[in-house]
C-alpha positions in Angstrom: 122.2 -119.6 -213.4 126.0 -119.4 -214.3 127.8 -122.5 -214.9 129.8 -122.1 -211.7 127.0 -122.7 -209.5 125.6 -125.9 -211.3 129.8 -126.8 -211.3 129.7 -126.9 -207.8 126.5 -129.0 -207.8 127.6 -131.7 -210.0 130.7 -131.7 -208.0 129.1 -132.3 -205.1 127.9 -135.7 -206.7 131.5 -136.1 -208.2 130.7 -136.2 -211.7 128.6 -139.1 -212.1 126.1 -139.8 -214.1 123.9 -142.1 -211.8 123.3 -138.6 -210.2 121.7 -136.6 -212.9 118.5 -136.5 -211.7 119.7 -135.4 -208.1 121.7 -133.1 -209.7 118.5 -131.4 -211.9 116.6 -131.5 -209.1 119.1 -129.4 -207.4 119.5 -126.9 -210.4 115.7 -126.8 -210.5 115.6 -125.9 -206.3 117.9 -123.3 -206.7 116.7 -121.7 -209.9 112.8 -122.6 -209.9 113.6 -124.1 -213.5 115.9 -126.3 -215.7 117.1 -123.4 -218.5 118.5 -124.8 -221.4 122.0 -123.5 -221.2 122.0 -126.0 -217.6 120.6 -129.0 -219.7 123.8 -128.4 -221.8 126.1 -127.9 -219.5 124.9 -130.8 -217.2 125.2 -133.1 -220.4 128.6 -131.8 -220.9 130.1 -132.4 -217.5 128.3 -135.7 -217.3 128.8 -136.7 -220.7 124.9 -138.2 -220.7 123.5 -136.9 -224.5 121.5 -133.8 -224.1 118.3 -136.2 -225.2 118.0 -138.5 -222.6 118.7 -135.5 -220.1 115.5 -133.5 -222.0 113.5 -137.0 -221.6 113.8 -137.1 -218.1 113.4 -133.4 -217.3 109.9 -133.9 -219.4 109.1 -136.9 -217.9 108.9 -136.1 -213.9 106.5 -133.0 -213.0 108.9 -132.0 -210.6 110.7 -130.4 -213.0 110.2 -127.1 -215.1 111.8 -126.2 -218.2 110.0 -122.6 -218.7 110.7 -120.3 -215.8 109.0 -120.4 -212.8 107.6 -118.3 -209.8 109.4 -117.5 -206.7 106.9 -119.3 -204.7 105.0 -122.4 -205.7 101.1 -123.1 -204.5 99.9 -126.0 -204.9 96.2 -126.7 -204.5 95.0 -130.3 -203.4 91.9 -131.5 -205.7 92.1 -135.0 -203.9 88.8 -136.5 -203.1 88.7 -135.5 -199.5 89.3 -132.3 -200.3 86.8 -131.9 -203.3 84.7 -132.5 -200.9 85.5 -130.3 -198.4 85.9 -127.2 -201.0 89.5 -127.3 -202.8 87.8 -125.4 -206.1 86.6 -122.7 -204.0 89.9 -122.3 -202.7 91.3 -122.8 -206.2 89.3 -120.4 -207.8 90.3 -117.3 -204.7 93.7 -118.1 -205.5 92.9 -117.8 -209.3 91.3 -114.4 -208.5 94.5 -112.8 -206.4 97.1 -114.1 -208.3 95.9 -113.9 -212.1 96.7 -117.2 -213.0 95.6 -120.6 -213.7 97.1 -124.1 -213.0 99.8 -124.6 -214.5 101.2 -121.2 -215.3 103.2 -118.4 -213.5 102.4 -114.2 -213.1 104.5 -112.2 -214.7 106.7 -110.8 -212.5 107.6 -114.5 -211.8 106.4 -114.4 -207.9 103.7 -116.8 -207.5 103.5 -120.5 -210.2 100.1 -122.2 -209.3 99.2 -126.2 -209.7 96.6 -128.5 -208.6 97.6 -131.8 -206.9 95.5 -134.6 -206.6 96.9 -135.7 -203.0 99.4 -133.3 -200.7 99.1 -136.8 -198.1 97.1 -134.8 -195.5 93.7 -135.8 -196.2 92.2 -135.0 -192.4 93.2 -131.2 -192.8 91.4 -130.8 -196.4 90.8 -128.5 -197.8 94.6 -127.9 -198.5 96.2 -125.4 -200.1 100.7 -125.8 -200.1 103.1 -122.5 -200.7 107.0 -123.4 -200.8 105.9 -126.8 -199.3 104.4 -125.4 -196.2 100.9 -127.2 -195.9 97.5 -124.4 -194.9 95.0 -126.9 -193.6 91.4 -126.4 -193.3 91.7 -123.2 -195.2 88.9 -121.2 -195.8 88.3 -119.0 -199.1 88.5 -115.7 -197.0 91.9 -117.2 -195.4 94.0 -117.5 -198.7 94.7 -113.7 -199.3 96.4 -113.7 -195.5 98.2 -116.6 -196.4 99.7 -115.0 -200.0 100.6 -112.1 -198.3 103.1 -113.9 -196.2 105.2 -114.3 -199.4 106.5 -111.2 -200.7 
């Protein structure tokens, strides 16, 4: 991400430092991840210490500071869905995307978590891509569903 783009961003929130964490999360949305070179320039134009910016980016797990995929699934491991089969969804998603919670394929298209609540109990299990909710999905469902995101 070139500093012009996060420019424009923190000058949408005129400079201030009350909106850093606005302004991450909109670096993070349009580049999947916080890189480094961001952090810096972010603390530079807001004059908040690099630190305190690293802090916060570590602290909320909304944010990413290694890079990641395209498209972001999510798997609910909330109770009602335990229940209702989220690690055998879990573990198809595992199988046609290579990857475990937590990390992100190589070719940087698909970056897989579990949740423990998505808020939509009553359609469990759930599986969410790019924060589109798949209700009452079914292990033979999920490839049909990935294949929507190229």
């Amino acid at each position: 991400m070139d500093n012009e783009k996060i420019d424009k961003i923190i000058d949408k929130h005129h400079c201030e430092a009350s909106s850093l964490i606005q302004v991450l999360l909109e670096i993070q949305s349009e580049n999947h991840w916080l890189p480094k070179e961001a952090l810096e320039r972010v603390s530079e134009r807001l004059e908040v210490p690099l630190t305190r910016i690293q802090h916060i980016a570590t602290f909320y797990k909304a944010f990413s500071l290694v890079p990641k995929g395209r498209h972001e699934i999510h798997i609910c491991m909330g109770t009602a869905c335990h229940v209702r089969g989220a690690t055998r969804i879990l573990d198809t998603v595992q199988d046609l995307t290579g990857i475990k919670p937590g990390e992100t394929d190589s070719n940087l298209k698909f970056s897989l978590q579990t949740v423990n609540c998505l808020g939509c109990c009553a359609l469990g299990p759930v599986m969410e891509v790019d924060g589109k909710h798949h209700g009452k999905i079914a292990p033979a469902n999920v490839a049909d569903v990935l294949k929507k995101y190229d």
